[in-house]
C-alpha positions in Angstrom: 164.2 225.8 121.4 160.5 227.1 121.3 158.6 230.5 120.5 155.7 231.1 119.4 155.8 234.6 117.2 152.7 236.8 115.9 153.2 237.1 113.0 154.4 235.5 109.7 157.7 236.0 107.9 161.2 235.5 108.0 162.8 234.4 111.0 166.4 233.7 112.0 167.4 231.5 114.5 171.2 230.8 115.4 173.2 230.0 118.7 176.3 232.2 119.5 179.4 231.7 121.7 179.9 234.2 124.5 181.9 236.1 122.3 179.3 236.9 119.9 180.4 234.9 116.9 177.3 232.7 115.4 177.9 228.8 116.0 175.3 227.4 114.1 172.2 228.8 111.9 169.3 226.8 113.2 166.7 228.2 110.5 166.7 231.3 108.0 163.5 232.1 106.1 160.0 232.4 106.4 158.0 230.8 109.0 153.8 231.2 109.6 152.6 232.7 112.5 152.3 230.6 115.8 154.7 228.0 117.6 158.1 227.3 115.9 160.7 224.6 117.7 163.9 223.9 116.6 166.3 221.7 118.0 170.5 222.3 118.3 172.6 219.1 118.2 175.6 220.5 119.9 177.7 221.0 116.5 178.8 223.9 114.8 178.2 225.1 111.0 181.2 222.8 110.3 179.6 219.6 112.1 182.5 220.1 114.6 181.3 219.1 118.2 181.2 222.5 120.4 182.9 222.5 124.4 180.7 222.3 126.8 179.7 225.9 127.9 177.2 228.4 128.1 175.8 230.0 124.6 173.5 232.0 123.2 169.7 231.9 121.0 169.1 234.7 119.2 165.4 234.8 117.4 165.1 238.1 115.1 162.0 238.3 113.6 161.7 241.5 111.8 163.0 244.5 114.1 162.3 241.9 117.3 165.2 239.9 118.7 164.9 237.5 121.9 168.3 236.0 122.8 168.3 233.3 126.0 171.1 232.1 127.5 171.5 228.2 127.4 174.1 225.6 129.4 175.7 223.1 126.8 177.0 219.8 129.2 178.2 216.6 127.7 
């Protein structure tokens, strides 16, 4: 999972199910301007394995959010 944001600051990163509810946290805090990749290893918060199905990135930065959809297959 790649961006690359303006400007420096705190960033959230997280993967929900297609209900809404947060999976996993991926990064919470400040980041400096420019590129940012993060990577999701398929588990939830719990280091439970998740189905295979489709989910959800959500990047709020500030007032911004992005949110792409992504395909989970094992």
């Amino acid at each position: 999972i790649s961006f690359n944001h303006a400007e420096r600051g705190d960033v959230e990163v997280a993967i929900y199910d297609v209900r809404g509810r947060e999976v996993s946290e991926l990064h919470n805090g400040y980041l400096e301007e420019g590129p940012a990749e993060f990577s999701w290893d398929g588990n939830d918060t719990s280091g439970r394995s998740c189905a295979s199905a489709v989910y959800f990135v959500r990047v709020r930065m500030g007032d911004k959010r992005l949110t792409k959809s992504i395909t989970m297959v094992k």
